[in-house]
RONU-95306 format. One line per field, with one value per residue (C-alpha): residue in three letters; x, y, z. Coordinates in steps of 0.001 Angstrom, whole numbers, m for minus. Layout:
# residues N
code <- (ALA / ...);
east <- (X / ...);
north <- (Y / ...);
up <- (Z / ...);
# end
This chain:
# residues 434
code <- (UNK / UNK / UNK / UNK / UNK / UNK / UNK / UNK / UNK / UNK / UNK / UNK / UNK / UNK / UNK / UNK / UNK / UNK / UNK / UNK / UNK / UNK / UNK / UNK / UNK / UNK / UNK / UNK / UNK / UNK / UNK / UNK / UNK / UNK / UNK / UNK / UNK / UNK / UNK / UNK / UNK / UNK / UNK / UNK / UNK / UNK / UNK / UNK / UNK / UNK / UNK / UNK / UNK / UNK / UNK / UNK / UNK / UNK / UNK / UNK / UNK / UNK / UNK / UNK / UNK / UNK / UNK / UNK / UNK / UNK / UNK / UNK / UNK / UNK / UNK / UNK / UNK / UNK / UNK / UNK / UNK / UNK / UNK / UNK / UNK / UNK / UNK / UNK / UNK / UNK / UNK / UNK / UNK / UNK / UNK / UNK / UNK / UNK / UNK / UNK / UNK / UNK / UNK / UNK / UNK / UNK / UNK / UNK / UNK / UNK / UNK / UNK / UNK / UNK / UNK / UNK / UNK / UNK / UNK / UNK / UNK / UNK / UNK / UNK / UNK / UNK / UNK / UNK / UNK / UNK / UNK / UNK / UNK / UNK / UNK / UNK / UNK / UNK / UNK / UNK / UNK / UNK / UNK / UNK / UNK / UNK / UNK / UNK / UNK / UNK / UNK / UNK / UNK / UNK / UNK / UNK / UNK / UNK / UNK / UNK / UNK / UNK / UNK / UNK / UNK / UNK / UNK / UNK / UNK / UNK / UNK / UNK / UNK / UNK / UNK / UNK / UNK / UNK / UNK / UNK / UNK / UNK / UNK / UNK / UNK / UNK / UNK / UNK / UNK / UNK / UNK / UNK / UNK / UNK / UNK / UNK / UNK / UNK / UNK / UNK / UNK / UNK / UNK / UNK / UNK / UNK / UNK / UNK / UNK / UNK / UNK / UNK / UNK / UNK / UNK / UNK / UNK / UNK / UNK / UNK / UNK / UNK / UNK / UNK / UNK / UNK / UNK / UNK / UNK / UNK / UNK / UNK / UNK / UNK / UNK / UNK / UNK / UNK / UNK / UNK / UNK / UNK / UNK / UNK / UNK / UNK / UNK / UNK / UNK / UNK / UNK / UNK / UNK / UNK / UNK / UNK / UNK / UNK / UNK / UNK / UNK / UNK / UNK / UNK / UNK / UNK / UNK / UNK / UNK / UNK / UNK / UNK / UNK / UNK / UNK / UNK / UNK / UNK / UNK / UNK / UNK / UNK / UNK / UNK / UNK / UNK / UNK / UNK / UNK / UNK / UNK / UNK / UNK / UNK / UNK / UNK / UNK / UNK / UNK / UNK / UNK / UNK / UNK / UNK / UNK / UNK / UNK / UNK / UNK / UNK / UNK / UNK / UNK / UNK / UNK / UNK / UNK / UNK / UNK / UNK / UNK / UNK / UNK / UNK / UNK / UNK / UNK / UNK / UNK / UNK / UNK / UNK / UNK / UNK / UNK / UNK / UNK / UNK / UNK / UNK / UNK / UNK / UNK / UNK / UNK / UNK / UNK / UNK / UNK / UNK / UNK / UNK / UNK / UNK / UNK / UNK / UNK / UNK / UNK / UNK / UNK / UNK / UNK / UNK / UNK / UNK / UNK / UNK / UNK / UNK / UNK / UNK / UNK / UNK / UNK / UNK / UNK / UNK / UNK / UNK / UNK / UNK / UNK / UNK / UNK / UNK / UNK / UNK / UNK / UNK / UNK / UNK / UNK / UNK / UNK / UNK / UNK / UNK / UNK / UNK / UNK / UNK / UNK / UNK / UNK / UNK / UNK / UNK / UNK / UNK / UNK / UNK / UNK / UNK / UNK / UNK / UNK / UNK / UNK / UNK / UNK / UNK / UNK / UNK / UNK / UNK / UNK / UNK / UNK / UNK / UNK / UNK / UNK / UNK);
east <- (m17538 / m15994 / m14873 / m14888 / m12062 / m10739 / m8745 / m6067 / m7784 / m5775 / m7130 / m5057 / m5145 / m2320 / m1186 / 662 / 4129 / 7053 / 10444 / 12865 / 11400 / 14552 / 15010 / 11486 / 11459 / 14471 / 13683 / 10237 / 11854 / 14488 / 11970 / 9780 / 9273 / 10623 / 13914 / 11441 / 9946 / 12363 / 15603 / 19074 / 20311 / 16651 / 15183 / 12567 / 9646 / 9872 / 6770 / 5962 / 2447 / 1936 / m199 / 2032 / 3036 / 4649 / 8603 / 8258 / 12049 / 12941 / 10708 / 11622 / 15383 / 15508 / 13452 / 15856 / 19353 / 17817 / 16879 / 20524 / 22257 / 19911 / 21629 / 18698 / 18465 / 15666 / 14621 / 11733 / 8721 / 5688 / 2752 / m320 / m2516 / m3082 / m1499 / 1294 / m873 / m482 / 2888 / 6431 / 7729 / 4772 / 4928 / 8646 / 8027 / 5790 / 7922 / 11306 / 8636 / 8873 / 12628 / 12146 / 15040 / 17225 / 20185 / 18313 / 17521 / 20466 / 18951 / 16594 / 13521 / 10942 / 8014 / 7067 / 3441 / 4118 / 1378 / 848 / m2203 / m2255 / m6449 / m10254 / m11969 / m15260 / m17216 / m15093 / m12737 / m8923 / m6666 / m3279 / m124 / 3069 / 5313 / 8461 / 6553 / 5665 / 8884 / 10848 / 11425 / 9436 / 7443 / 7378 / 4611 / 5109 / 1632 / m749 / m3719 / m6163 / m10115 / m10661 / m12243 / m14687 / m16578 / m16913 / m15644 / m13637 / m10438 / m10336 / m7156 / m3959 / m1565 / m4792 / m5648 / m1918 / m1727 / m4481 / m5253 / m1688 / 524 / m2818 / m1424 / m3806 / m5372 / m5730 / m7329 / m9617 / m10485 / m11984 / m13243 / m15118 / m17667 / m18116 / m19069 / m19434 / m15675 / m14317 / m16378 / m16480 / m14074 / m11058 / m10325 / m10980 / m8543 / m6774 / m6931 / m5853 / m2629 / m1668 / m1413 / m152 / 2438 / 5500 / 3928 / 6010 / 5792 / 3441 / 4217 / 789 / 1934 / m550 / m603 / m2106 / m3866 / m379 / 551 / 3170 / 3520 / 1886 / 2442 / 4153 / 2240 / 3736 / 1811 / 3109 / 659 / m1261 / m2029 / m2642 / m6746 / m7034 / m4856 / m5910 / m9150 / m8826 / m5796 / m8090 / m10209 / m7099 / m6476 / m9917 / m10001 / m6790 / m7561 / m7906 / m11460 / m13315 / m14677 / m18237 / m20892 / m22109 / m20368 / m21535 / m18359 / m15294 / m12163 / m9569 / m6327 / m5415 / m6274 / m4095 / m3102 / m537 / m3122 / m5751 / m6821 / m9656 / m8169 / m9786 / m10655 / m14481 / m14099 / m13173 / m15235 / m18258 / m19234 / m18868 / m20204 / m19875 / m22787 / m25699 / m24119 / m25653 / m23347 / m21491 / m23631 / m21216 / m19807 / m22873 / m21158 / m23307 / m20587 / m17014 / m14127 / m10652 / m8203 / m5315 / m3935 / m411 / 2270 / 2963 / m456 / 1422 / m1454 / m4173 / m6784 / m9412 / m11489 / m12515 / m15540 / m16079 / m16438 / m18711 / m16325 / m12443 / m9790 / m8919 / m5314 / m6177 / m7898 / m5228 / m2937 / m4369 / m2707 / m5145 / m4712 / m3707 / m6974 / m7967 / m7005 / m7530 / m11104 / m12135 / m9772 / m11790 / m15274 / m16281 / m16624 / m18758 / m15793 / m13747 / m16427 / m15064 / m17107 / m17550 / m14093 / m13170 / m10495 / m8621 / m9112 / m10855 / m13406 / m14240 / m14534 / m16714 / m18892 / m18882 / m19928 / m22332 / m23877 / m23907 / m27330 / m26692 / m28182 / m25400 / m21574 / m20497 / m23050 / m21440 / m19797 / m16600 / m13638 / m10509 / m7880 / m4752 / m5458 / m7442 / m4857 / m3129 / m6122 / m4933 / m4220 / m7761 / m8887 / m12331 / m15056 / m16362 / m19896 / m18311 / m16582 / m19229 / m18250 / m14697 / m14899 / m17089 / m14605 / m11825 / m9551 / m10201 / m7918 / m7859 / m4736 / m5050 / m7433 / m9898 / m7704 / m8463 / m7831 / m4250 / m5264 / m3228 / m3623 / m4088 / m6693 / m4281 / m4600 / m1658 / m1907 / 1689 / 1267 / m1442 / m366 / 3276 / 4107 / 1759 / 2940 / 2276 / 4241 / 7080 / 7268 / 6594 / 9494 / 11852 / 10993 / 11745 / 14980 / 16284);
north <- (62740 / 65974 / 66865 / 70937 / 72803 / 74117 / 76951 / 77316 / 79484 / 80541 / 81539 / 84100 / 84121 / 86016 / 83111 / 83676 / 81292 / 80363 / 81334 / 80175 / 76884 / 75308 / 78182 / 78931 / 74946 / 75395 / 78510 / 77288 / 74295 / 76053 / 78363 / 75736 / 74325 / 70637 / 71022 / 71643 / 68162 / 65792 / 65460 / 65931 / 63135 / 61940 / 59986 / 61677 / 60053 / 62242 / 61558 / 61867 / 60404 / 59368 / 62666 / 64088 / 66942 / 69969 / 69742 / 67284 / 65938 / 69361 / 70035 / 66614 / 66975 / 70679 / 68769 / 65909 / 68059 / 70790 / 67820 / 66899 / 70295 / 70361 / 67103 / 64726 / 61558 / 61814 / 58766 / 59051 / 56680 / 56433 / 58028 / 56800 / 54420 / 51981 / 53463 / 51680 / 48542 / 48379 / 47125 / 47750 / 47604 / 49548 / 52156 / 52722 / 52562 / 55473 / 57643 / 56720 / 58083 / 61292 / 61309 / 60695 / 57926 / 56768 / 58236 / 60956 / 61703 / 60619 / 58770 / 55720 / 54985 / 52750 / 51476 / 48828 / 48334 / 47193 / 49148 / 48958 / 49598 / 52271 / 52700 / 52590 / 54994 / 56427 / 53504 / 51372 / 50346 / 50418 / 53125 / 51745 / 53455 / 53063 / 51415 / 52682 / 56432 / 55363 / 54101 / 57298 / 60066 / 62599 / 63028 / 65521 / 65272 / 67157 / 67561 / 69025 / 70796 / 71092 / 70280 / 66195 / 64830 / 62683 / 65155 / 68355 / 68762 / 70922 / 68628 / 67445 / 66212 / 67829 / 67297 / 65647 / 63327 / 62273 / 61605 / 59869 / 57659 / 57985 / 56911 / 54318 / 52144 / 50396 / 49226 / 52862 / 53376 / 51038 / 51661 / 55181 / 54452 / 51983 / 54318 / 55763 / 59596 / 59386 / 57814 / 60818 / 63606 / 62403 / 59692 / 61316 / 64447 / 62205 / 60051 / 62623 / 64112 / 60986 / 60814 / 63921 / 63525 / 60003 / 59806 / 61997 / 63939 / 66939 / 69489 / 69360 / 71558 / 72672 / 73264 / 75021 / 74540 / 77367 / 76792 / 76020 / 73300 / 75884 / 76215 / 79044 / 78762 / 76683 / 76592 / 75028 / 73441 / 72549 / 70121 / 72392 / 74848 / 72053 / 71937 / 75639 / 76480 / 74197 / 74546 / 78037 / 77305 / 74502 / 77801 / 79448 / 76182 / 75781 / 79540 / 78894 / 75741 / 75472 / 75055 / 74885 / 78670 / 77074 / 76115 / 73995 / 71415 / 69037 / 67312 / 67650 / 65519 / 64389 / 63794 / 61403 / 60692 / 59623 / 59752 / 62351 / 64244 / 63566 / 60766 / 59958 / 60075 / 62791 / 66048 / 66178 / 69463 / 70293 / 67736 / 68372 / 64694 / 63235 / 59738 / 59498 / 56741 / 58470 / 61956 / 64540 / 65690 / 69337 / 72557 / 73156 / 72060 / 70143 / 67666 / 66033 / 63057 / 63109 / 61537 / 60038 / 59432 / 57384 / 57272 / 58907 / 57026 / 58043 / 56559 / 53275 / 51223 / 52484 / 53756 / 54703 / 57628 / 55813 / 55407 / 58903 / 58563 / 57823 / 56279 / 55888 / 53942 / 50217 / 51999 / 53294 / 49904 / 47896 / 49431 / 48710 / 47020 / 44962 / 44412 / 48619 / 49319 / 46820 / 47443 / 51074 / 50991 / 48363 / 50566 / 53603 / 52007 / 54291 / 51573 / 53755 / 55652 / 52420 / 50873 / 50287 / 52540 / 51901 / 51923 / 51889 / 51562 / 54969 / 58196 / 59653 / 57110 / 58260 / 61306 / 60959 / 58494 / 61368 / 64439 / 61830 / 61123 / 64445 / 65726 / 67865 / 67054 / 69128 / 68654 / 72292 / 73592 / 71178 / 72768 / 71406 / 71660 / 69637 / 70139 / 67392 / 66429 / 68021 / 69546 / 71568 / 73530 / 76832 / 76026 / 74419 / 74036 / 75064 / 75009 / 77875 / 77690 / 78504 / 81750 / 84082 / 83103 / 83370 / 87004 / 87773 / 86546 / 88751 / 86204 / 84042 / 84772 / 83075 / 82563 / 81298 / 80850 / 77564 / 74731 / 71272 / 68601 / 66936 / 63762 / 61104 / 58516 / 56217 / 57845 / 59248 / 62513 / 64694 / 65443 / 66815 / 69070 / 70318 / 71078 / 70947 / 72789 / 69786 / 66648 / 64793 / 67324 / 67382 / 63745 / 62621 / 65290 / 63893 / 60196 / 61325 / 62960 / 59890);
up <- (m20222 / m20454 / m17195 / m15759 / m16166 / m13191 / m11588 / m8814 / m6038 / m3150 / 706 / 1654 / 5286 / 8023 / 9347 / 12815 / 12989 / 15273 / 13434 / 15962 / 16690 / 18438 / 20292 / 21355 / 22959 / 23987 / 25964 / 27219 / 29026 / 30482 / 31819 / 32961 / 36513 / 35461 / 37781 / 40675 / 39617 / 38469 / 40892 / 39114 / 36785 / 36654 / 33617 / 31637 / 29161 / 26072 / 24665 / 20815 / 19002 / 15441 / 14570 / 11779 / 13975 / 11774 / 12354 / 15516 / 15077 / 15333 / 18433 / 20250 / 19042 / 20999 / 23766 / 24362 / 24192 / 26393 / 29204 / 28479 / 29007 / 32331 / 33418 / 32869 / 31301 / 28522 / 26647 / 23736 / 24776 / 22176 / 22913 / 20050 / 21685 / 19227 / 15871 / 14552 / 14350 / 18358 / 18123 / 19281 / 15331 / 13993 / 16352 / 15735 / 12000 / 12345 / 14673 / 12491 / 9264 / 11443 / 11684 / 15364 / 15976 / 18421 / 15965 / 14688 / 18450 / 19798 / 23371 / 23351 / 21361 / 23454 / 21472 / 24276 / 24717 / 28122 / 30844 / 34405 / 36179 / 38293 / 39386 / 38243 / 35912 / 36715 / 35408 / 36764 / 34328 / 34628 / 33943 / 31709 / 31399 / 29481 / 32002 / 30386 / 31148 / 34236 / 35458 / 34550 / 36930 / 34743 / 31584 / 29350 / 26204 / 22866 / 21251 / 19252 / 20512 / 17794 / 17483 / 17552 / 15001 / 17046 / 19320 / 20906 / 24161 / 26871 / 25642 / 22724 / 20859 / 22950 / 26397 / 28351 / 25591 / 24977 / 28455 / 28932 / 25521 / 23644 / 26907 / 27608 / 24644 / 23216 / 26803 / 27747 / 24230 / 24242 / 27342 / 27018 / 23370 / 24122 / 25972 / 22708 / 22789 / 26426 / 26964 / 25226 / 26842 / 30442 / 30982 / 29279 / 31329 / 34630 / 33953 / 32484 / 36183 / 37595 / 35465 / 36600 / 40079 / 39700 / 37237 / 36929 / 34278 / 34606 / 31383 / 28258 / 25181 / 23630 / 19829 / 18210 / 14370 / 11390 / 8419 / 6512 / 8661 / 10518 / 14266 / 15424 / 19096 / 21851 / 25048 / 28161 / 30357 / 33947 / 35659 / 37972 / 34760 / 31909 / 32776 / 32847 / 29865 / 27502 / 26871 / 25836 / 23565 / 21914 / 20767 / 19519 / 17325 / 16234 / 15121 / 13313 / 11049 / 7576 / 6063 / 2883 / 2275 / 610 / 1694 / m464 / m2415 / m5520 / m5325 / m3570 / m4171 / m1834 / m3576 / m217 / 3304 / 6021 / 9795 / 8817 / 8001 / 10923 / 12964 / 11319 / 7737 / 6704 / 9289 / 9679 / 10311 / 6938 / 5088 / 7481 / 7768 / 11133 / 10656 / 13954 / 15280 / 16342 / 15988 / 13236 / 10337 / 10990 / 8986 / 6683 / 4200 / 3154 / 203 / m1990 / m3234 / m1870 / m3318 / m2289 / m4995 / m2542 / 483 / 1974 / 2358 / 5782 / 6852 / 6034 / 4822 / 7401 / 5254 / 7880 / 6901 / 3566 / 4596 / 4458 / 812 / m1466 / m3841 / m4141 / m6170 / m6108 / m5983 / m2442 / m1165 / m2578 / 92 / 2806 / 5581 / 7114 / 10386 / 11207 / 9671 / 11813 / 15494 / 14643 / 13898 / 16375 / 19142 / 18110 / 18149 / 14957 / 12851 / 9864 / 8857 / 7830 / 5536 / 2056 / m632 / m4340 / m6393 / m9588 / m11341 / m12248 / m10482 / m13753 / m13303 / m9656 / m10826 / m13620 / m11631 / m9088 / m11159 / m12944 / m9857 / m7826 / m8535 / m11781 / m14917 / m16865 / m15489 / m16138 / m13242 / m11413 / m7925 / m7738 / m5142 / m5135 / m2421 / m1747 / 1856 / 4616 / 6294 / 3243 / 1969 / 1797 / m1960 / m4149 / m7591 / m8391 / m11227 / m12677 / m10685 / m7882 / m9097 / m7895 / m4529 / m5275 / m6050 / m3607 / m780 / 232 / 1179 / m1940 / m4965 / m8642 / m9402 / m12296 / m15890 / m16066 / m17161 / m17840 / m14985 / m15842 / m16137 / m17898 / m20570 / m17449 / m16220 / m13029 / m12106 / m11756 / m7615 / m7501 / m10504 / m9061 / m5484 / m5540 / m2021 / m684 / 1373 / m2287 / m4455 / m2511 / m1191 / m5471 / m6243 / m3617 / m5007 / m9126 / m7082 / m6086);
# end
């Protein structure tokens, strides 16, 4: 087959951003009501998740010396639920990926998956909590606030959710998940509640992230604020994000999922399919055959969100760690999005099998998008059926003439040539730097 050529077409959206980062945490805490919470000398639960948060070693490093020069004691405790295959090791290996260590940070790491009890959940259930977080004199949680990627809600992914699932460990994760839809919507902010006013949950920085992956804003949330506040900095986030400016799509390619780059592998939001059981697709994008080409390194083997796909690479399945995928999907209770699709062997063959196979009887009408995760989509390549659009959008710009796709003698396609400012192009340039 000979594929579309495409061209580089760039969304050029005013993106708001945080230019003092260090400074602005710094300046937020020491505002903050945390001395009226924690007594002098106090220990204090830094918690950090496994979300791929923009800059988090800076933004926990600022966090930890600022508790310092205010004469607490602040430790880093985890704060993913069940990422990190639900262990001690994994879930350092995933903060450490982050530069979040104890000599990067300069205090203690704790990874335990030690909880304690601490009451019943609406239906009944028990409410888990990180007993190294528990045990401290305060807690302080460093988080994104952004739209989740399961359901639509008052609180989604953010302070409340962190609280609640990511200090749960995997006990507290399971917990709520396993209610499905109605664990997320009802039982999460209730327990959420509970937390609040019985742990030592003392501060929550709401980062809010823009299209480019930057930090837009830092919220902070003292305890008697955090259920007002974030809800309406949820909208703020969900106004922010990156999408796909089309549509429709005959076939969209995914250079590579991962956790870095959402929870679920790949953001629903962007790719508009939920597969979410008994939940309807979003509007838009409608996709007629999707495509993922590999999965992050930083995702460390997990490879949930595959099932999203309608066909991927024996590359990307042959990474898979087993047992991450594993707890993570079963944890979740989406078990749809982990479902191995068709591979094949190179990613030219995935995407011939995918243009072949996308509803077009000739290739070149074929609508095609192909972005390198979906977080980083303010950069795409696009064929030549979808220029109309392109021109007709006053944030799109070409950038560039219709190429062919760079796609080796192999059959691998050149990701990092193609998006070279992405997580890809500059982790593959680091690797040929070394």
């Amino acid at each position: 087959m000979n594929l579309p050529n495409l061209a580089r077409v760039r969304q050029q959206i005013p993106q708001p951003r945080v230019e003092d980062l260090a400074g602005t945490v710094r300046r937020l805490i020491l505002e903050s009501r945390i001395r009226d919470r924690v007594p002098a000398g106090g220990t204090v639960a830094v918690g950090v998740g496994s979300r791929g948060v923009n800059r988090i070693a800076v933004i926990a490093r600022e966090t930890v010396q600022t508790l310092q020069e205010m004469g607490f004691k602040p430790f880093i405790v985890a704060a993913m639920g069940s990422h990190g295959g639900a262990t001690a090791e994994g879930q350092a290996e995933l903060l450490a990926s982050y530069d979040v260590t104890a000599e990067s940070m300069g205090v203690p790491v704790k990874t335990d998956m030690d909880t304690v009890v601490l009451g019943t959940n609406p239906v009944g259930l028990p409410i888990y909590f990180d007993r190294n977080a528990y045990q401290a004199d305060g807690i302080v949680l460093l988080n994104r606030v952004k739209p989740h990627t399961d359901f639509v809600a008052t609180y989604e992914s953010g302070v409340v959710k962190m609280l609640t699932i990511g200090l749960g460990k995997r006990d507290g994760a399971s917990q709520v998940h396993k209610l499905g839809l109605r664990g997320l919507k009802e039982v999460l902010p209730a327990v959420g509640r509970f937390l609040v006013e019985n742990t030592k949950f003392a501060l929550g920085l709401a980062i809010i992230e823009n299209a480019r992956d930057e930090t837009a804003e830092i919220v902070p949330l003292e305890p008697e604020t955090v259920f007002d506040q974030e809800p309406a900095l949820l909208d703020k986030a969900r106004a922010l994000m990156g999408r796909l400016p089309f549509d429709q799509i005959d076939l969209l390619v995914v250079g590579e999922l991962g956790k870095n780059y959402s929870g679920a592998g790949m953001d629903p939001n962007v790719i508009g399919r939920l597969m979410v059981e008994t939940q309807n697709d979003f509007d838009r994008p409608v996709v007629t055959r999707l495509v993922v080409l590999d999965v992050s390194d930083e995702s460390h083997g997990n490879i949930v969100g595959v099932g999203f796909a309608d066909l991927t690479t024996e590359r990307l399945v042959s990474r898979v760690d087993q047992e991450a995928l594993r707890i993570n999907t079963l944890t979740s209770c989406c078990l749809e999005r982990s479902r191995i699709p068709i591979t094949l062997p190179t990613d030219r063959e995935v995407i011939e099998k995918g243009i072949d196979t996308c509803w077009r009887i000739d290739p070149a009408e074929a609508r095609i998008v192909v972005i390198p995760n979906t977080l980083e989509v303010e950069e795409l390549w696009v064929s030549k059926p979808l220029e109309a659009e392109v021109e007709a959008n006053a944030s799109l710009k070409r950038e560039t003439e219709y190429l062919p796709m760079p796609i080796s003698a192999d059959g691998t396609l050149d990701r990092a040539g193609m998006f070279p400012h992405s997580v890809c192009g500059r982790r593959t340039h680091a690797n040929r730097a070394t």
